[in-house]
C-alpha positions in Angstrom: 5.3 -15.9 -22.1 5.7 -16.7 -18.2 4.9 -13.6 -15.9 8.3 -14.0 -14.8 10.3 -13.8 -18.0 8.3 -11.0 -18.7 9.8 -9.2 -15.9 13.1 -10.7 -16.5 13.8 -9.1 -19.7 12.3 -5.8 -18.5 15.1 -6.0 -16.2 17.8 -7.1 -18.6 16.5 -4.1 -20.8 16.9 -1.8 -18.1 20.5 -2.9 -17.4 21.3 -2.5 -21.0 20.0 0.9 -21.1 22.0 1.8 -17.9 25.3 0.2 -19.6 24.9 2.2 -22.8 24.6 5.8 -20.7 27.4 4.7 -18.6 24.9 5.0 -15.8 26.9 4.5 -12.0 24.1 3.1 -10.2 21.3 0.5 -12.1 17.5 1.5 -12.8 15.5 0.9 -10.4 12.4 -1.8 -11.6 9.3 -1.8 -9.0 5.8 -3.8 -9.1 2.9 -3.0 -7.6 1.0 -5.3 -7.1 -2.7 -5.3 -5.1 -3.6 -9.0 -4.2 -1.6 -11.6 -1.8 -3.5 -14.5 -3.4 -0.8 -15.2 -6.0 1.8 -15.3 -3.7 3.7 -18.5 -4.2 1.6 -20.3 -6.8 3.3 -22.6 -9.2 3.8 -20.0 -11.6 4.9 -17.4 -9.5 7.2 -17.2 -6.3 7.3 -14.2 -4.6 11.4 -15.2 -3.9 11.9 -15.2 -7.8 10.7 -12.4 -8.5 12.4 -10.3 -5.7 15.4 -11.5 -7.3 14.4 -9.4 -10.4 12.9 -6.1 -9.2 13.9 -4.2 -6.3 10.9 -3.4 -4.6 7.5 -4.7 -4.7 4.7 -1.7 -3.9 1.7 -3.1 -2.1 -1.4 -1.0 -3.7 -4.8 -1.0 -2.1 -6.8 -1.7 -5.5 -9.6 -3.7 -3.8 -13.2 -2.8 -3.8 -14.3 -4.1 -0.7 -14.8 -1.4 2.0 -15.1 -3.1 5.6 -13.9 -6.4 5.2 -11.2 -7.0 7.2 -9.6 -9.9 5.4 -9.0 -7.5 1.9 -7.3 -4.6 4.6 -3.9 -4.1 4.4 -2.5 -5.8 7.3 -3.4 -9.2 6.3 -1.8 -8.3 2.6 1.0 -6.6 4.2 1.5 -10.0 6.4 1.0 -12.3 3.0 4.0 -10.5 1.6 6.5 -11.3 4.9 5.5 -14.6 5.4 6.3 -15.4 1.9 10.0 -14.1 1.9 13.0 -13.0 4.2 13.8 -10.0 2.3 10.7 -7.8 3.8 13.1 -4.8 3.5 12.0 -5.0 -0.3 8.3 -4.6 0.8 6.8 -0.9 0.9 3.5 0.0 1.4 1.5 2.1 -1.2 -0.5 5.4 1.0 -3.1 7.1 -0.6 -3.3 11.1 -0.6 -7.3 10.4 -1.7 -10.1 9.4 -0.2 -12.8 6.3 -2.5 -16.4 7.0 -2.7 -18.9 4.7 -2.9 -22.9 4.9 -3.8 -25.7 3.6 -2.7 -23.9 2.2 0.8 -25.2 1.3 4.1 -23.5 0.6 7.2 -24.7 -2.8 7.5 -22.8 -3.9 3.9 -19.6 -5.8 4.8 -18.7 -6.6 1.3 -19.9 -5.7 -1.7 -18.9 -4.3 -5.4 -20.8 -1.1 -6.8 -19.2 1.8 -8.8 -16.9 4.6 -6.9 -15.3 7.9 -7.5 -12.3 9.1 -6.0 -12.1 12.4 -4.1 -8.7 14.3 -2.6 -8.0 14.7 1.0 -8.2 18.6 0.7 -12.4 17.8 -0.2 -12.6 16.2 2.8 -10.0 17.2 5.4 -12.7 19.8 6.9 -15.6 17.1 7.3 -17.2 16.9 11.1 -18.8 13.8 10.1 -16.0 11.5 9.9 -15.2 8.3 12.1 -12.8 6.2 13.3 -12.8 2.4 12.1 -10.2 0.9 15.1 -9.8 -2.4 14.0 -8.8 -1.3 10.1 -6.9 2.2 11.8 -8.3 4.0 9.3 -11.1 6.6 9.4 -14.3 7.3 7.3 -17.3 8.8 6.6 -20.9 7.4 6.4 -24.0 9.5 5.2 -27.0 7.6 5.3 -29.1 10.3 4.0 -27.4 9.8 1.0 -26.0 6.4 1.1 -22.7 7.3 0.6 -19.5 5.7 2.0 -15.8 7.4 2.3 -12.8 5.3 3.4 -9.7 7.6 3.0 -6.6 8.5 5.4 -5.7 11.3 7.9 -3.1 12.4 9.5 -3.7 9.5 12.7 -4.2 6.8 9.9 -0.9 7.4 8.2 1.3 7.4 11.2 -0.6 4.2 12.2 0.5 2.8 9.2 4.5 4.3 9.1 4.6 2.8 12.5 3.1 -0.5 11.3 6.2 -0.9 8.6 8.5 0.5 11.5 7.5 -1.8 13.5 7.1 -4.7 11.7 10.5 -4.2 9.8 8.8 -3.6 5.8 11.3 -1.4 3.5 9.0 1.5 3.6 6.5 3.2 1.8 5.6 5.2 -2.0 2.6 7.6 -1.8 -0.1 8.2 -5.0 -1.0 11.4 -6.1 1.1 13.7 -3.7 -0.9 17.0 -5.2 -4.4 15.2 -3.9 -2.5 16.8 -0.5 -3.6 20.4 0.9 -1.4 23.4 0.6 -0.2 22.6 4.1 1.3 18.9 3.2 -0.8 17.7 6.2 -0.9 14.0 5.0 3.3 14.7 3.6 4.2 15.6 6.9 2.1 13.2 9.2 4.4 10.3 6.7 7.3 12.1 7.5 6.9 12.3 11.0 7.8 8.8 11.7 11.5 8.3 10.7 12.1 5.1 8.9 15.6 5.8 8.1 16.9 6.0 11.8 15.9 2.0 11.9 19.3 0.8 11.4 19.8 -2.7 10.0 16.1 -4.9 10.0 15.5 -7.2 12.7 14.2 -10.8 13.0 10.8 -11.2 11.7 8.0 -9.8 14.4 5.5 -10.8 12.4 3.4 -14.6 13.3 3.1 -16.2 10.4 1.1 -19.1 10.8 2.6 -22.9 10.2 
């Protein structure tokens, strides 16, 4: 069966289901999806399918640690070059930080087993730094080859301000208790008020022709 129709009749289930409860307001249906490669192929346009679900959730699956091209900006600019309705765009934030073995600094790309590891394991780490061009930070120990890309506090307000500013619907968050007791990475999202944008502007994002 089609990827779409698959969807479809997810959504005409839903809509059923609502109808039967006398539900006021429909089910919400949301895909998250990982890779902008697919975006627009023959079987598959990103326009059709935001006419099914309500929001699609950009998740940062990918394996690749430095490389800038699998980051999320490129992704994130994929998505709004593909489709006017950006405001159905959010981006997925991670409360947890992805471990991988037997890494070097000199490795731009590469595939090798990981583990994840909550912020609250790593939130008191001095060895942590700052990757500018990816906003992001992380840590490298070359003792025991081991690389950690996660977020912080600076790295999530880069981001909120990325969809504010950019015009994106806004943002879901994965595994909320990987947080401290403080909410440190819950409050540096909250800190940037998406709500107060009023109605979306024209596209600030250059796509290219």
């Amino acid at each position: 069966m089609h990827a779409l129709q698959i969807i479809q009749n997810i959504r005409k289930g839903l809509n059923q289901l609502a109808e039967s409860k006398n539900r006021p307001e429909p089910y919400l249906l949301a895909l998250a999806v990982s890779s902008s490669s697919w975006i627009n192929r023959d079987f598959l346009k990103l326009d059709d399918l935001l006419e099914t679900v309500d929001f699609i959730n950009v998740a940062n699956f990918s394996e690749r640690r430095f490389s800038r091209n699998y980051s999320r900006e490129p992704t994130m600019k994929s998505f709004a070059c593909a489709t006017e309705k950006r405001d159905k765009i959010n981006m997925d934030l991670e409360f947890y930080g992805k471990v991988w073995k037997n890494s070097t600094v000199t490795e731009d790309v590469f595939w090798t087993s990981r583990k994840i590891v909550s912020w609250r394991e790593i939130k008191n780490s001095n060895e942590s730094s700052w990757n500018e061009e990816l906003k992001s930070p992380y840590i490298l120990n070359l003792t025991n080859l081991e690389y950690i890309g996660f977020e912080n506090e600076r790295s999530l307000v880069e981001k909120m301000k990325y969809i504010e500013d950019n015009n994106f619907g806004g943002v879901t968050m994965t595994w909320l208790n990987y947080d401290d007791d403080q909410n440190t990475l819950l409050n540096a999202v909250t800190s940037v008020d998406l709500c107060s944008r009023g109605q979306f502007e024209t596209r600030k994002i250059q796509c290219d022709e």
